[in-house]
C-alpha positions as CSV (number, residue, x, y, z in Angstrom):
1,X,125.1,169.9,150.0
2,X,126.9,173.2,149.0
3,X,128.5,173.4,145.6
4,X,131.8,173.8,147.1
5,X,131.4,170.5,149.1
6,X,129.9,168.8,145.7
7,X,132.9,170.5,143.7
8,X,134.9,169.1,146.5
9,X,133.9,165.3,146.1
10,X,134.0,165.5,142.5
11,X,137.7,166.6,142.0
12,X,138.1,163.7,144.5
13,X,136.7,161.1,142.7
14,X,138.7,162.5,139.7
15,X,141.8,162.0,141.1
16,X,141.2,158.5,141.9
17,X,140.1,157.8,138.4
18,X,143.8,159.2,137.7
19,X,145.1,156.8,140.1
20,X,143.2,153.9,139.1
21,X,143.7,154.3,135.5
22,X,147.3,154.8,136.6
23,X,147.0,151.4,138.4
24,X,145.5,149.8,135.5
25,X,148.4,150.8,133.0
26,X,151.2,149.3,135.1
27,X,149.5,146.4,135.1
28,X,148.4,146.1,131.7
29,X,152.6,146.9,131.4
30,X,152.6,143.6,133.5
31,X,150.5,141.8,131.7
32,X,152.8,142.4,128.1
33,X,156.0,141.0,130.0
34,X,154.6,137.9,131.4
35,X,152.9,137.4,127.7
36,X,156.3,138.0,126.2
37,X,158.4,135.5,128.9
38,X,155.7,132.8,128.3
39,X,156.1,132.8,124.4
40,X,159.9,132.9,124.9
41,X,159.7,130.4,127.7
42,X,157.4,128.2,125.3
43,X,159.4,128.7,122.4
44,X,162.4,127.4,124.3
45,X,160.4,124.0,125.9
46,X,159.8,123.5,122.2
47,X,163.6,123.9,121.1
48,X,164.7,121.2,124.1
49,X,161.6,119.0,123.5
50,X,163.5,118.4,120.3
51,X,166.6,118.5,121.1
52,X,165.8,115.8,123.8
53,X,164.0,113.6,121.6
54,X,166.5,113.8,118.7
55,X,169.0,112.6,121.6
56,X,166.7,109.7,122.7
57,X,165.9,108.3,119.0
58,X,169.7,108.6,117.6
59,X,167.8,110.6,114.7
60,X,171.1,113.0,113.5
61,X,170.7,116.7,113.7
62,X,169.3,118.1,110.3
63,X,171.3,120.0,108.0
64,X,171.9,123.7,107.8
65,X,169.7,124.0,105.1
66,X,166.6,122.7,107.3
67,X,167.1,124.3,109.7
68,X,167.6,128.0,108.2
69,X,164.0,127.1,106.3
70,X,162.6,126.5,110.0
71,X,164.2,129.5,111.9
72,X,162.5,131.7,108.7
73,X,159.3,130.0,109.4
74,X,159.6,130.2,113.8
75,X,160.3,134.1,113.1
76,X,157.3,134.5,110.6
77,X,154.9,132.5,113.2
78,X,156.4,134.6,115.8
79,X,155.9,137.9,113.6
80,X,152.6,136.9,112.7
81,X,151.4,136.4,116.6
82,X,152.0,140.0,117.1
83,X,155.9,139.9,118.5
84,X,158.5,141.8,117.1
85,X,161.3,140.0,115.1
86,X,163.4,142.9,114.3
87,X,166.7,143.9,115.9
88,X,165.1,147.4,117.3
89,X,162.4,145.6,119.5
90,X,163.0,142.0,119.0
91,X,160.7,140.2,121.3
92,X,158.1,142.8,122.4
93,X,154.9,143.2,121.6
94,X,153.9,145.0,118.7
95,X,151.3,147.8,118.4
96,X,148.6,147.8,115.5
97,X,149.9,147.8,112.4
98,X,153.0,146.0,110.5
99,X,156.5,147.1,111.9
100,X,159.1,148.1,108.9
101,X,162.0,146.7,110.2
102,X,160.6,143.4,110.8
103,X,158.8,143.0,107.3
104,X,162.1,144.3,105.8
105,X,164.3,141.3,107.9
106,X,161.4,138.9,106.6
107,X,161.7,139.5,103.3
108,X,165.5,139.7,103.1
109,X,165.5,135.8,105.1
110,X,163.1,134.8,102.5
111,X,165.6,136.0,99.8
112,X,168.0,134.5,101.1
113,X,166.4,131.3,101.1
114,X,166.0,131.3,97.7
């Protein structure tokens, strides 16, 4: 082989590394939005699973303080598996690292709790 030819195949193979990698990024992109529909999909099962069964056992809908105390805690869980719970990104996936806006909406729920 001539170094032209070998030059030749390398770019090549270069620019199907760019295309693969390319490849792999959209789905990776995939990958975050089905993770992101499942939790929200899972999230709400949960929220009509209890609904349903507070329906079928008469049980009466807890108060307003209850349930503020468990919205707090769903967002912290929520938080904590690596979703945003801020109004900026609310729902996606967070990057390494804490996120301002959510630890700042945290702490002002938990306040409020008080």
């Amino acid at each position: 082989m001539d170094k032209r030819a070998i030059l030749s195949r390398m770019t090549r193979i270069e620019d199907q590394i760019g295309e693969l990698y390319k490849e792999l990024g959209g789905l990776k992109l995939q990958i975050v939005q089905m993770l992101e529909e499942n939790t929200r999909l899972v999230l709400e099962n949960e929220a009509l699973k209890e609904q349903l069964e507070q329906k079928q056992t008469g049980k009466p809908e807890p108060d307003s303080q209850e349930t503020a105390g468990e919205g707090h805690d769903n967002l912290a869980r929520l938080y904590h598996e690596g979703f945003h719970i801020c109004n900026v990104h609310y729902g996606s996936m967070r990057g390494d690292g804490d996120c301002l806006f959510c630890l700042s909406f945290l702490n002002k729920t938990s306040q409020e709790d008080d």
